[in-house]
C-alpha positions in Angstrom: 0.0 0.0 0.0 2.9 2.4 0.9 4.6 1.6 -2.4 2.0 2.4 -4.5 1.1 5.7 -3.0 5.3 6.4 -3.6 5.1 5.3 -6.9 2.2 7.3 -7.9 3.8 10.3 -6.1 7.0 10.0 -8.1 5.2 9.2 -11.4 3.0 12.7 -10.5 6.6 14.5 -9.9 7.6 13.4 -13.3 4.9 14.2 -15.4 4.8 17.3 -13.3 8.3 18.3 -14.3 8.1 17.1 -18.4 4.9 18.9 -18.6 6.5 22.3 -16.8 9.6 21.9 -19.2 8.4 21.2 -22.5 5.2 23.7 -22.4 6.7 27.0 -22.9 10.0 25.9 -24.7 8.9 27.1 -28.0 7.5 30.4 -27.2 8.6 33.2 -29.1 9.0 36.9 -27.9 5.6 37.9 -30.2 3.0 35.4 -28.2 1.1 38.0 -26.6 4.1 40.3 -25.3 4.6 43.0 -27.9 3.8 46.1 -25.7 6.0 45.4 -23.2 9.3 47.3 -22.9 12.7 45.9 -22.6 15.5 47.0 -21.0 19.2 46.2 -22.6 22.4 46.3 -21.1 26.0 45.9 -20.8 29.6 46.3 -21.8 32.1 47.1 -24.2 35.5 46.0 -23.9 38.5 45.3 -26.0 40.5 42.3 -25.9 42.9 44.2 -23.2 39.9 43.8 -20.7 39.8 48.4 -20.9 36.9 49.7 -21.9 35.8 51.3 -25.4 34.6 55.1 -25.1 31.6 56.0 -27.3 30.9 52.4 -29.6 27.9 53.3 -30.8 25.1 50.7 -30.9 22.5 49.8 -33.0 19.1 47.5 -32.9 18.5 45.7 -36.0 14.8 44.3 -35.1 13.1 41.9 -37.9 9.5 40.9 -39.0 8.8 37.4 -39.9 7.5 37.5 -43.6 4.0 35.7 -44.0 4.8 35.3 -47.7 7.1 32.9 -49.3 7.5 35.6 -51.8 8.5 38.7 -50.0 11.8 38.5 -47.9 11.4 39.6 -44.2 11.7 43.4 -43.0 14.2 44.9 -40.9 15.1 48.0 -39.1 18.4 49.3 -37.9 18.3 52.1 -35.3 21.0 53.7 -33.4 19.8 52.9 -29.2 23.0 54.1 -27.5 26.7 55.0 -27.0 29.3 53.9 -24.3 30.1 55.7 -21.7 33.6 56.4 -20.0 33.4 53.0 -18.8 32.6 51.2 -21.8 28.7 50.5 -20.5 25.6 51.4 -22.3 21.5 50.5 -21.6 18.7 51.2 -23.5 14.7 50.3 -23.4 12.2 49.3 -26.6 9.7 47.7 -27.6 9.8 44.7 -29.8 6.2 46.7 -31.9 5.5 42.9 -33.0 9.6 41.8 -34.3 10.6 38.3 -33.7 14.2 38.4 -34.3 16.6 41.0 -32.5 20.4 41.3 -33.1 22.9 44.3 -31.7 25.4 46.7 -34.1 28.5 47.5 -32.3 30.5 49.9 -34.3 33.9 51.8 -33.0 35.6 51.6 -36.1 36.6 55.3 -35.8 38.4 54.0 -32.2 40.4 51.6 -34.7 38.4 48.4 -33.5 36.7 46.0 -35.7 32.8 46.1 -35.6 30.9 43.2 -34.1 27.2 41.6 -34.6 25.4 39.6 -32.3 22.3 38.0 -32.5 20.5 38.6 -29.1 17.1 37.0 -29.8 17.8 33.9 -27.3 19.0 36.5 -24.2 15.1 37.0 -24.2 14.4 33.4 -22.8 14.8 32.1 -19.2 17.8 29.4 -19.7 15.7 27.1 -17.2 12.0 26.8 -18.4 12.7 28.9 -22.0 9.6 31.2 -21.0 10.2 34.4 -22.7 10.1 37.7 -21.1 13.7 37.8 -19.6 13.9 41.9 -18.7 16.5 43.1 -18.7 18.8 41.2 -21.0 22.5 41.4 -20.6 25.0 41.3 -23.8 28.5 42.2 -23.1 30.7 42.8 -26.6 34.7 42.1 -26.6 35.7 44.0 -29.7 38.9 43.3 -31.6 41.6 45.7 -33.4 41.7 46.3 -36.5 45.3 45.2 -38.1 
């Protein structure tokens, strides 16, 4: 009688656990949470560990095409420049985007510019429920030679 009622808890656990991991996995940040803001942040260093002084970065946001004709739209927009100690933060809105990605450009400071794709940073790395706020994405930029 006490094994059973074990059992039965343990099987609950279980299915429990598979059901609490597997429902949200594939949400994307459009299901339902498009007017919520979203704070970005971080740091820009060079490969010296110092900071680099006024990167400017950019948001490249993209729209999902519902035609297998027409290529998906984008939009680049400045957000922010580093500050003395190489950080920078910024708030938007993702207005219905499904794919975000960050510009970081201090070519002028003689460093190479860098892309990162920061559409993943929006999802909890334990239950991949999206909503993450705010999302952290430190850059390491390297000279250019």
């Amino acid at each position: 009688m006490k094994t059973n009622w074990i059992t039965g808890c343990l099987l609950s656990l279980i299915l429990f656990v598979a059901g609490c991991t597997e429902f949200p996995r594939y949400a994307t940040l459009h299901d339902g949470l498009d007017r919520k803001e979203y704070t970005v942040a971080g740091r820009v260093l060079d490969s010296f560990q110092k900071p680099v002084v006024n990167c400017q970065i950019y948001l490249t946001r993209t729209w999902p095409s519902h035609d297998a004709n027409i290529l998906s739209r984008s939009e680049n927009i400045p957000v922010a420049i580093t500050d003395s100690a190489g950080n920078y933060s910024f708030v938007f809105e993702p207005e219905g985007a499904t794919r975000f990605s960050l510009y970081f450009d201090a070519r002028d400071q003689g460093y190479r510019a860098r892309y990162i794709d920061i559409s993943s940073l929006f999802e909890s790395r334990l239950f991949q429920y999206t909503g993450t706020n705010p999302v952290i994405a430190n850059a390491v930029l390297l000279p250019i030679l």
